[in-house]
PAFILUM-903391 format. One record per residue: x, y, z of N, C-alpha, C in turn. Coordinates in steps of 0.1 Angstrom, whole numbers, plus 2048, in hexadecimal, padded with zeros to 3 digits. Each point is the difference from the previous one (the first is absolute). Example, Ala and Ser with C-alpha at 12.3 -4.5 7.8 and 13.67 -1.06 7.14 Angstrom:
# PAFILUM-903391
8847C784E7F780C80080980C800;7FC80B7F980980B8007F880B808;
***
This chain:
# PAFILUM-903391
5C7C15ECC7FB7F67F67F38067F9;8038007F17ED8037FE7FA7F87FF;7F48067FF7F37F87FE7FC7FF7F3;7FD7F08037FB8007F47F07F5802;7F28007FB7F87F87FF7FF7F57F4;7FE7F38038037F87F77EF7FE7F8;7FF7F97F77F58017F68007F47FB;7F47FC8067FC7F37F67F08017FA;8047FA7F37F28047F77FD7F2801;7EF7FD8027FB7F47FF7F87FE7F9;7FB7F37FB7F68007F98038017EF;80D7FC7FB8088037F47F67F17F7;7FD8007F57F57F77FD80C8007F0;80580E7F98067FF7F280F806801;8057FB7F68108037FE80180C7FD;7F98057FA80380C7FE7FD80B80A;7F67FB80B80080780C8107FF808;8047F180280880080980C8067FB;8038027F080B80B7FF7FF80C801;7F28078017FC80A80280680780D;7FA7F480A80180781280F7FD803;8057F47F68157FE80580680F7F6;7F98077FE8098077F47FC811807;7F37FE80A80080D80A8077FE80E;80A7F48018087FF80D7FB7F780A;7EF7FA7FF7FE7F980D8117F6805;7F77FA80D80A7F58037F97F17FF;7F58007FF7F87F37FA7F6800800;7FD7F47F97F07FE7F37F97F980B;7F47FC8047FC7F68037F17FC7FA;8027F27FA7F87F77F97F67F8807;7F38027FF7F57FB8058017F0801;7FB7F78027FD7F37FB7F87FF80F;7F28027FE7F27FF8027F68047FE;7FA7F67F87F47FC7F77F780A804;7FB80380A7F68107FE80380E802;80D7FF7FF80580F7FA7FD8037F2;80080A7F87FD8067F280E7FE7FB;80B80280F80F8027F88037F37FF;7F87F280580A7F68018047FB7EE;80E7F68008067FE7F38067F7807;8017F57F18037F47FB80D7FD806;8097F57FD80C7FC8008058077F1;7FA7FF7F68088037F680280C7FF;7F580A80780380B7FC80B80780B;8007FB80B80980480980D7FC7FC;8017F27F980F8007FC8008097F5;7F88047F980580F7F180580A80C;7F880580780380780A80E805808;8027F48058117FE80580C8007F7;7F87F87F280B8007FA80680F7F7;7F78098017FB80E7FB80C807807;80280180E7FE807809812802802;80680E8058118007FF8037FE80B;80C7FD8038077FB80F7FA80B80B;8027FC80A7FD8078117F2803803;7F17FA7F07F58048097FC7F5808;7FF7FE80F7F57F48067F57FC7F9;8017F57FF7F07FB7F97FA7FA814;7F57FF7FD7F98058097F37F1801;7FA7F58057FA7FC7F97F67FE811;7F58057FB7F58018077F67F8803;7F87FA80E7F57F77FD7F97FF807;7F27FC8087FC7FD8077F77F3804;8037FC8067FB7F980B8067F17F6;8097FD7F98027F77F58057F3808;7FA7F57F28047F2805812804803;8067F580680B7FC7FE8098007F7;7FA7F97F88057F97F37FF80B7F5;7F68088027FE80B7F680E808800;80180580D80E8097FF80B7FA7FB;8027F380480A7F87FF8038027F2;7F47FE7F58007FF7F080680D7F7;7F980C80780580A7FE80A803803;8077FD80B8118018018087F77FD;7FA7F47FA80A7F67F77FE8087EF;7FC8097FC7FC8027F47FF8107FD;80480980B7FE80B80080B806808;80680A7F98138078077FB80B80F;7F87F58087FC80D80B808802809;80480980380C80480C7F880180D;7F48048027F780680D7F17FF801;7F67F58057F77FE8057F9808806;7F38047FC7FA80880C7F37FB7FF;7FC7FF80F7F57F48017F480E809;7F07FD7FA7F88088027F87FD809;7FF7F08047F27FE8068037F880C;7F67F68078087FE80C80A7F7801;80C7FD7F78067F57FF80980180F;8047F880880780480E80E7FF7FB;80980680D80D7FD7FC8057F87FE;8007F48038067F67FB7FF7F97F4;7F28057F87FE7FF7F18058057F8;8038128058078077F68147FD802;8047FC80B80B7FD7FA8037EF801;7F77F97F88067F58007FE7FF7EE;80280D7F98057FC7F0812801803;80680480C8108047FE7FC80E7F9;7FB8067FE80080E7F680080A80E;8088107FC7F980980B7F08007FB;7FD80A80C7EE8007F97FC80C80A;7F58057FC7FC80D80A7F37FC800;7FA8088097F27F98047F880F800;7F58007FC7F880C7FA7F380080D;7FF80A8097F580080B7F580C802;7F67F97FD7F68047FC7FA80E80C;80580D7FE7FB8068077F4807805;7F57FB7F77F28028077FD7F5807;7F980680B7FE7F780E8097FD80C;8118067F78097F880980780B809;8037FA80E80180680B80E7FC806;80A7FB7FC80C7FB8088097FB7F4;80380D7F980C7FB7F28097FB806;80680680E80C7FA8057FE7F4805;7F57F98068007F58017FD7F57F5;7FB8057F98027F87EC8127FC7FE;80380E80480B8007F880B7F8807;7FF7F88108037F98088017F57FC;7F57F87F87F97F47FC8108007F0;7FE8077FD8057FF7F2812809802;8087FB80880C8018068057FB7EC;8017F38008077FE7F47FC80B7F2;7F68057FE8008097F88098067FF;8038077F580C8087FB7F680F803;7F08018018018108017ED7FC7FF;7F98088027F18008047F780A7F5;7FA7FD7F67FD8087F77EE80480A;7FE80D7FF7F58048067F48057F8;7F77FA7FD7F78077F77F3802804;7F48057F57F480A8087F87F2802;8027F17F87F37FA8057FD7FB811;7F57FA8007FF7FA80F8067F17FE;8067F880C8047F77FF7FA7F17F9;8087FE7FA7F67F17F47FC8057F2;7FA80C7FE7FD8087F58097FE7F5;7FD80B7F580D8007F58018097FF;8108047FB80680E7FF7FA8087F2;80580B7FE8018037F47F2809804;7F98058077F68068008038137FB;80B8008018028118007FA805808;7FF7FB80C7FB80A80A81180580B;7FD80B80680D7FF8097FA7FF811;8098008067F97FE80D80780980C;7FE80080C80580A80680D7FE803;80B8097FB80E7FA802802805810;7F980880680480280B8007F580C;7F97FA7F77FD7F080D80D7F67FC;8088027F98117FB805809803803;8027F380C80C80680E8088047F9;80480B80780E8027FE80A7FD7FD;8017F780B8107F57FD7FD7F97F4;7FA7FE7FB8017F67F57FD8017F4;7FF8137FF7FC8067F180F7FD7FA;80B80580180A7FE7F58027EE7FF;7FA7FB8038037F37FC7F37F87F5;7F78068017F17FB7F98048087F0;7F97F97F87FA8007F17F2807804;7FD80F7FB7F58077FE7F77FD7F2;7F17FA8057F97FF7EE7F5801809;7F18017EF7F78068097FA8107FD;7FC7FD7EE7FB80C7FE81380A7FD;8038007FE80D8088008008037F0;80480E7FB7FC8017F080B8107FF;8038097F78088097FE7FA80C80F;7F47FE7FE7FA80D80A8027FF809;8017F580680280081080C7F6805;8098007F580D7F380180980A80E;7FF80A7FC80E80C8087F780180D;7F77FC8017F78098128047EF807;7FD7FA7F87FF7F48058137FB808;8088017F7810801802802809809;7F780A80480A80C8087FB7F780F;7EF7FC7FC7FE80080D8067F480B;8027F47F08027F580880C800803;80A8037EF80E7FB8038047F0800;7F47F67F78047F57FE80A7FC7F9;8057F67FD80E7F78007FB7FF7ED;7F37FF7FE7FE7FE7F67F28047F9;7FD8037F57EF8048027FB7F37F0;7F68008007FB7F27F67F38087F8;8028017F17F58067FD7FB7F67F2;7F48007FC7F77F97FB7F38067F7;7F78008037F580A7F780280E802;8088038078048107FF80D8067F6;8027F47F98078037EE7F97F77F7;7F48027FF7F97F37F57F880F7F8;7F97F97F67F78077F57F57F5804;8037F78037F27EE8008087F8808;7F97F58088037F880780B7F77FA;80E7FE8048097F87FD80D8097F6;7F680E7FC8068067F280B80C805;8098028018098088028018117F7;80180A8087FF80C7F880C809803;8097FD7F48128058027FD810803;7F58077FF80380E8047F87FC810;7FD7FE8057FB7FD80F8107FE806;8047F47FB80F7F880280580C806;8068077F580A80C8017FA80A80A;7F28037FB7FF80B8108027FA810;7FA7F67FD8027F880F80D7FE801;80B8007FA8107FE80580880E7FD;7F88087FC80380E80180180380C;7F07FB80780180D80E8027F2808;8097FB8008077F080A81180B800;7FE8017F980F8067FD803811805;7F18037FF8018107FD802800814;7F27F580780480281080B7FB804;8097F77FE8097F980180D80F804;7FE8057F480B8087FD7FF80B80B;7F68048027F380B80B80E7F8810;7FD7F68018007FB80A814801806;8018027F48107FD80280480D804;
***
């Protein structure tokens, strides 16, 4: 069987980004909606967004620590296939929209991903990133990939600083199920840069191929 690493671009704010990163192959977008990110965006613009966008990419819709009722509005009004929750919402929060959802764990400070990843059984998969836990993502820092177990690298979402230079060191070493990249294809916060896009799914493709 080959291998292949899957790709999700986050942090999509314009249409013409999101056809940009569907038209270099990712496998989904994912859409901010929280108020102190730089990437967060509207209902209206996420529906130009979706409606932009061609069959088979995941839309992706991101949040942390949010009321109830917030997510609820956004998925009565927005085509999201997949939740991914950042802050400390517990398990039973994240799956009581009925949506799958993945839960993003904050790896500075943290010492027992496998016991995280215990807690959050109904998750569909564990996204791992450089902040410390409660924080917010999106820092572009990376962190030490060597501090995840084993067992549970081909199943985690790698993000966290990840950008064209170091996308292929990062895949060889982990071998994640998926990798998540963000300000390491931007020109400005929220703004998408189609030659970043393309190098970064160049060398996704170029290790992929390495590996087979």
């Amino acid at each position: 069987m080959s291998f292949r690493t899957r790709v999700k671009i986050c942090g999509i704010t314009r249409v013409e980004d999101a056809l940009a990163v569907s038209q270099s192959g990712v496998d989904a977008i994912g859409l901010v909606f929280y108020d102190k990110s730089p990437r967060n965006i509207g209902m209206a613009q996420a529906q130009a967004i979706c409606e932009a966008l061609p069959a088979f990419v995941t839309v992706v819709a991101l949040f942390k620590d949010p009321e109830d009722v917030f997510v609820r509005s956004v998925i009565e009004q927005v085509p999201i296939d997949l939740l991914q929750f950042h802050g400390r919402e517990t398990a039973a929060f994240c799956q009581s929209f009925k949506k799958p959802y993945i839960k993003a764990v904050g790896m500075e400070g943290q010492h027992d991903v496998s016991g995280f990843s215990a807690q959050y059984r109904s998750a569909r998969g564990l996204l791992l990133d450089s902040h410390a836990i409660g924080e917010d993502g999106g820092s572009g820092h990376v962190f030490d990939w060597g501090s995840i177990p084993t067992e549970i690298r081909s199943q985690i979402t790698l993000a966290g600083g990840l950008n064209a230079d170091n996308i292929a060191s990062a895949i060889k070493q982990v071998r994640p199920f998926a990798v998540d990249i963000s300000s390491g294809v931007e020109s400005s916060g929220g703004i998408k840069d189609e030659a970043l896009i393309k190098a970064l799914m160049n060398e996704v493709k170029r290790v992929d191929c390495e590996h087979d």
